[in-house]
Wavefront OBJ file of the C-alpha trace (Angstrom):
o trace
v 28.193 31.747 19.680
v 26.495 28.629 17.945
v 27.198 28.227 14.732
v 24.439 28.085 12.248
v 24.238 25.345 9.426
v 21.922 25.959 6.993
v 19.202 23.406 5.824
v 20.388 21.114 2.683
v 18.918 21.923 -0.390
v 16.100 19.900 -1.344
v 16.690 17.173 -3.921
v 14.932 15.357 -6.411
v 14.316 11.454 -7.226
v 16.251 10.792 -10.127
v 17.134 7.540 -12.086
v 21.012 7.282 -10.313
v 19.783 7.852 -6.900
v 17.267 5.415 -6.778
v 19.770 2.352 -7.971
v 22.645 4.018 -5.745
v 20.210 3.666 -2.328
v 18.477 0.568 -3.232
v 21.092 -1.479 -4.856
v 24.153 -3.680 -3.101
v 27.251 -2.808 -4.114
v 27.447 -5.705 -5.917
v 24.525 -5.292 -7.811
v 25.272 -1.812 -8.153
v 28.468 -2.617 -9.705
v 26.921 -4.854 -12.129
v 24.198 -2.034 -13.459
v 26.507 0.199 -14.024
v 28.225 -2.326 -16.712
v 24.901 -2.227 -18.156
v 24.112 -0.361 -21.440
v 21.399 2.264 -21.513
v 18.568 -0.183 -22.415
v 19.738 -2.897 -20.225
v 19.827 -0.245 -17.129
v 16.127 0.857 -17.980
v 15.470 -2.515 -18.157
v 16.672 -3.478 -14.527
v 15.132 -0.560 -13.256
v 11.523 -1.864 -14.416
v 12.211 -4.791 -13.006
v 12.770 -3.426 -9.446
v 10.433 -4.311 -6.798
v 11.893 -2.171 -3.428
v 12.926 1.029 -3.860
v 14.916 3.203 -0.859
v 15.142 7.330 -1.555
v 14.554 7.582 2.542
v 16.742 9.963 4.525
v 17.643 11.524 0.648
v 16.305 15.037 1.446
v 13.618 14.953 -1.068
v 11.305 17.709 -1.666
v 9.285 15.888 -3.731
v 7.387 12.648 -5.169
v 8.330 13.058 -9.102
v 10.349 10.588 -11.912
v 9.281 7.227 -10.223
v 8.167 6.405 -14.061
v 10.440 3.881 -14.614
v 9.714 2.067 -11.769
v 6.266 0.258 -12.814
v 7.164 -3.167 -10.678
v 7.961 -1.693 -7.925
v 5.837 -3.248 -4.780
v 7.625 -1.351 -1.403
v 8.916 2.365 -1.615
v 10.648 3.803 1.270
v 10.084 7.844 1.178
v 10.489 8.192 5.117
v 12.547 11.273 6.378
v 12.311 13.607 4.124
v 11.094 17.053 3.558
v 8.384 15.859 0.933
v 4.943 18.875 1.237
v 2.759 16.583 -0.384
v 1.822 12.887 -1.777
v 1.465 13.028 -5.734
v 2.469 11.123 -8.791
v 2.208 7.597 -7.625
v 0.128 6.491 -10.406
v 2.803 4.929 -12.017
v 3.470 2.692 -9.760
v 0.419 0.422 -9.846
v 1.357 -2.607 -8.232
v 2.678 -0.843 -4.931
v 1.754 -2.659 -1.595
v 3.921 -0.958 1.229
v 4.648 3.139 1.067
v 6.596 4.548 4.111
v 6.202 8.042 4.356
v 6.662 8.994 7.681
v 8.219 11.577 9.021
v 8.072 14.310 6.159
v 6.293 17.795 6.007
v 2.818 16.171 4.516
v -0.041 18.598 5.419
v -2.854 16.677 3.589
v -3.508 12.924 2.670
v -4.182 12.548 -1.144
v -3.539 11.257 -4.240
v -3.526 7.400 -3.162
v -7.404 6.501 -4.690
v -4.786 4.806 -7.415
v -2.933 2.529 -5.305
v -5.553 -0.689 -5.474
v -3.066 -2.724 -4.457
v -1.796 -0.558 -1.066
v -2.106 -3.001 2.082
v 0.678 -0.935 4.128
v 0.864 2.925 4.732
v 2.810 4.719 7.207
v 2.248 9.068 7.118
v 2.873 9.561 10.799
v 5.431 12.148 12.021
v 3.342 15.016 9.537
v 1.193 17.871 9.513
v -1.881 16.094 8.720
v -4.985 18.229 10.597
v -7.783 17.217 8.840
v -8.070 13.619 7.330
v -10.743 12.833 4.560
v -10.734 8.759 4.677
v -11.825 8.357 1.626
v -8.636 9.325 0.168
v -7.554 5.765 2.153
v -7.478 3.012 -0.366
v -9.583 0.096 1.178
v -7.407 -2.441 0.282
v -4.846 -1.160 3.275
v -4.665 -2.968 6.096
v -1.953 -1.651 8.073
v -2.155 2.284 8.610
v -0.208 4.270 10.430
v -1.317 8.032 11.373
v 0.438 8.552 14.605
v 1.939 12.056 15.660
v -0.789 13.896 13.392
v -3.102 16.182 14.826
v -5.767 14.381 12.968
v -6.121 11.661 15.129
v -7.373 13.577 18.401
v -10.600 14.625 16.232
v -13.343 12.621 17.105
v -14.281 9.987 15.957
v -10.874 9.231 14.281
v -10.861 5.582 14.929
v -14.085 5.135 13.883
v -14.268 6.541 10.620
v -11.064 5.007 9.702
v -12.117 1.376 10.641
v -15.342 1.790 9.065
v -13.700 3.538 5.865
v -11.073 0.055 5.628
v -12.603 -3.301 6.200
v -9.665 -5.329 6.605
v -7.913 -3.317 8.808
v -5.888 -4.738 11.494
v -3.486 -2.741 13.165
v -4.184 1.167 12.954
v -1.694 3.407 14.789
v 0.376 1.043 16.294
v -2.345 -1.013 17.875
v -4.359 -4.055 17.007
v -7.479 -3.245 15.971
v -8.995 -5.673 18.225
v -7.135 -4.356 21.116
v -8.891 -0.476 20.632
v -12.310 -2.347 20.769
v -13.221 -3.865 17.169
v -13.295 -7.282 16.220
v -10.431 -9.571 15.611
v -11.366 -12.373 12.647
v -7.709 -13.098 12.516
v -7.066 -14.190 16.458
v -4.344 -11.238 15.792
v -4.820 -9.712 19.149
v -1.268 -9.728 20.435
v 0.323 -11.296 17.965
v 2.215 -8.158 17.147
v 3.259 -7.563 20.254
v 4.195 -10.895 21.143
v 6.727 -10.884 18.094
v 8.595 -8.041 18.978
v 7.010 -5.214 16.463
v 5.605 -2.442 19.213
v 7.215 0.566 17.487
v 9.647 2.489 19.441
v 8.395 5.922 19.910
v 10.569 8.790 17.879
v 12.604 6.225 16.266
v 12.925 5.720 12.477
v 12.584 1.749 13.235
v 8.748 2.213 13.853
v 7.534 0.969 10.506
v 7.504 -2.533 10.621
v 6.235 -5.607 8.582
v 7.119 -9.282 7.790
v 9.095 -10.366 5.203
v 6.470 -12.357 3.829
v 3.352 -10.327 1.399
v 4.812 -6.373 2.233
v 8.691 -7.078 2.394
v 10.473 -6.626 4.880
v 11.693 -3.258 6.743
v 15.750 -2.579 6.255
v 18.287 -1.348 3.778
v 20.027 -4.111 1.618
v 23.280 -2.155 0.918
v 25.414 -0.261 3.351
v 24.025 2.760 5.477
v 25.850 6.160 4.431
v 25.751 7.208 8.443
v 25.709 6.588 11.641
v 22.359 6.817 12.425
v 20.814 4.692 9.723
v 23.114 2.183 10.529
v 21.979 1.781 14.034
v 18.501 1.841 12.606
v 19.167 -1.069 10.341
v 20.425 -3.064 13.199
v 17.275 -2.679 15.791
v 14.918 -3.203 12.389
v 16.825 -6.884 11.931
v 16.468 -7.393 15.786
v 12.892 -6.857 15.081
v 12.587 -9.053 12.244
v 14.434 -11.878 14.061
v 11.936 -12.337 16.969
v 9.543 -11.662 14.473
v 10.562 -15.398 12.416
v 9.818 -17.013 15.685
v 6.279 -16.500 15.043
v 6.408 -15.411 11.346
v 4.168 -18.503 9.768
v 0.642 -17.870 12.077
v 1.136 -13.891 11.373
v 1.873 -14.481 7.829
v -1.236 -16.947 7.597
v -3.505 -14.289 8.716
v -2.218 -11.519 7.200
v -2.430 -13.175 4.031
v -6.211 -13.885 5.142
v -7.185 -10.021 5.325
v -4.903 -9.656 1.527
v -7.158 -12.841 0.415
v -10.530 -11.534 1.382
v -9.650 -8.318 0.223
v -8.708 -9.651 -3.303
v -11.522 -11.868 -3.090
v -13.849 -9.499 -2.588
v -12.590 -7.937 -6.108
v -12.512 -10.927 -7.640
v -15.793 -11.888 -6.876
v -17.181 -8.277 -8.032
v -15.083 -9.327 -11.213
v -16.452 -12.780 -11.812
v -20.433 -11.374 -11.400
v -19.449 -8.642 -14.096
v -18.579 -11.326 -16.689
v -21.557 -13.499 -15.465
v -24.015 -10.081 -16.391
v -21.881 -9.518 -19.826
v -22.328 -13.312 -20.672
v -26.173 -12.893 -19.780
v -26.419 -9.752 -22.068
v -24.928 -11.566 -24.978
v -26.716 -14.552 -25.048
v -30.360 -12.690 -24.504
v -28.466 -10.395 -27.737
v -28.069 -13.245 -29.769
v -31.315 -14.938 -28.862
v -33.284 -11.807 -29.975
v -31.147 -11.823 -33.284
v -32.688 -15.340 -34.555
v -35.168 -15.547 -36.813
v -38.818 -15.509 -35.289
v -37.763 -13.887 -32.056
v -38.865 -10.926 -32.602
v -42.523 -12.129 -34.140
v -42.793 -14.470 -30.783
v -41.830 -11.503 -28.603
v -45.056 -9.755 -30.648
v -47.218 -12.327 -29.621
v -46.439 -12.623 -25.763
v -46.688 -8.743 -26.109
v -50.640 -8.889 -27.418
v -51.577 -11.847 -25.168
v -53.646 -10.683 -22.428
v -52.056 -10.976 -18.503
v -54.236 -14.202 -17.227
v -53.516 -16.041 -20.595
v -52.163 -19.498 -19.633
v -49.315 -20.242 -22.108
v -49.446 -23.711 -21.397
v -52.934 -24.759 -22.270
l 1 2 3 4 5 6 7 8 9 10 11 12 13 14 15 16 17 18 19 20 21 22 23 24 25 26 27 28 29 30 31 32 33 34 35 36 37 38 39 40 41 42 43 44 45 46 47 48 49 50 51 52 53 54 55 56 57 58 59 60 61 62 63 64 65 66 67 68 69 70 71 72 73 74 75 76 77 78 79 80 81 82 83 84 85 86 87 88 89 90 91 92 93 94 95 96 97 98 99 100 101 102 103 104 105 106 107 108 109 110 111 112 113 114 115 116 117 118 119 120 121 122 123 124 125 126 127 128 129 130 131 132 133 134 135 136 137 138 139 140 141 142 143 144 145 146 147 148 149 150 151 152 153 154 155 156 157 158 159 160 161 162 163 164 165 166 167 168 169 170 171 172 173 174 175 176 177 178 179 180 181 182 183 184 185 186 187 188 189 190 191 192 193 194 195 196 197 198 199 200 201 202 203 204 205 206 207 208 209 210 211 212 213 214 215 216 217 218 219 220 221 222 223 224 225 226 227 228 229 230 231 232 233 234 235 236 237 238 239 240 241 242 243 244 245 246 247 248 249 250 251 252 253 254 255 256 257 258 259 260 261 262 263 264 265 266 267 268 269 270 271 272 273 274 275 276 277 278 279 280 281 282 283 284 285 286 287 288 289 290 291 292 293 294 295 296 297 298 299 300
């Protein structure tokens, strides 16, 4: 008769677990020297955090983590996305491979160029809960993508998408402004179906995909090791990717930018027609163009 082992309890993020999982030992030994405000401290200064493979039930507490840029959260047993507003700056969320039945709760992550959610229960996507400053996405293994249409509404939902699902975007019959057609493939980063080592990305702009301290088992050791394969054939080629995929961040933050910059053009307009209505004999000239009839010719 088999012997039956019942499912760990679900756990929460907390403070200790955070440091333990994303820390070396070194630098784990040196926080915990650290007084109370000096260990808040180094956690807001953290910029990676790993809670993967932590059985977490939940996305909670991640408060004191406002620097962070990459958060692992793959393998869990997490139901849904929530609470990531604190964490502002984030650019690379791994989420794969959890119990996720609905994408939400990510319209606050301006900054979000990477996101990996395959390996759920997604059925029904609504895109527009897809920031559109990602440009990597990751969706495989839901039953969302066999709708039709998927592809589609994704690509037209993200303009600077280039590599949905495991696949160039060029290569599933879009347009590649990059010349990134291959380029993936060519450094080594097809994603090995079923395997945790899927999620890939350079070091460079998203950070790169493997634990900095010691693996607590067997298995994520072995995944560490194929990941830094990965990212070794990956440096043969890493300057042209990174050059591109810093083109798609550029035009993205660009595109803000610009937005920005015509803002504070219309405010500066605003104030100085304010001020020029404010000075004396304005207004009484204003009267006058008023009561003049349309043909007049102000210049005779």
């Amino acid at each position: 008769m088999e012997s039956f082992e019942p499912e760990p309890r679900r756990k929460s993020i907390s403070l200790r677990l955070v440091m333990e999982k994303s820390l070396t030992k070194g630098e784990l030994l040196e926080y915990d020297r650290l007084d109370t405000n000096e260990a808040l401290e180094r956690a807001q200064a953290l910029k990676t955090l790993h809670v993967e493979w932590s059985s977490l039930g939940d996305i909670a507490n991640l408060e004191p983590f406002e620097a962070a840029e990459v958060l692992y959260l793959q393998y869990n047993r997490i139901l849904r996305i929530e609470n990531l507003d604190c964490l502002p700056r984030l650019q690379f969320l791994a989420l794969q491979g959890n119990a996720i039945s609905v994408l939400e709760n990510l319209d606050c992550l301006l900054e979000l160029e990477f996101l990996d959610v395959s390996k759920n229960k997604i059925a029904i996507l609504d895109e527009k809960q897809l920031p559109q400053s990602v440009n990597i996405l990751n969706l495989r293994e839901n039953p969302c993508i066999q709708v039709e249409g998927y592809r589609e509404r994704v690509r037209a939902r993200l303009p600077d998408l280039v590599r949905l699902d495991g696949q160039d975007v060029a290569e599933s019959g879009g347009s590649d402004p990059l010349g990134m057609s291959g380029a993936l493939d060519s450094a080594g980063l097809r994603a090995v179906a079923a395997e945790p080592e899927e999620l890939l990305a350079t070091e460079k702009g998203l950070g790169a995909y493997w634990r900095k301290g010691e693996m607590q088992s067997s298995v994520e050791t072995a995944i560490k090791e194929r990941i830094e394969a990965f990212h070794i054939e990956v440096l043969g080629d890493v300057e042209g990717f990174d050059q591109r995929l810093e083109q798609a961040t550029a035009r993205s933050k660009a595109r803000r930018s610009g937005l920005q910059a015509r803002r504070s053009g219309l405010e500066a307009s605003m104030a100085n027609l304010a001020a020029s209505l404010s000075r004396p004999g304005t207004a009484r000239l204003l009267e006058v163009a008023a009561a003049l009839p349309p043909d007049a010719d102000l210049l005779t």
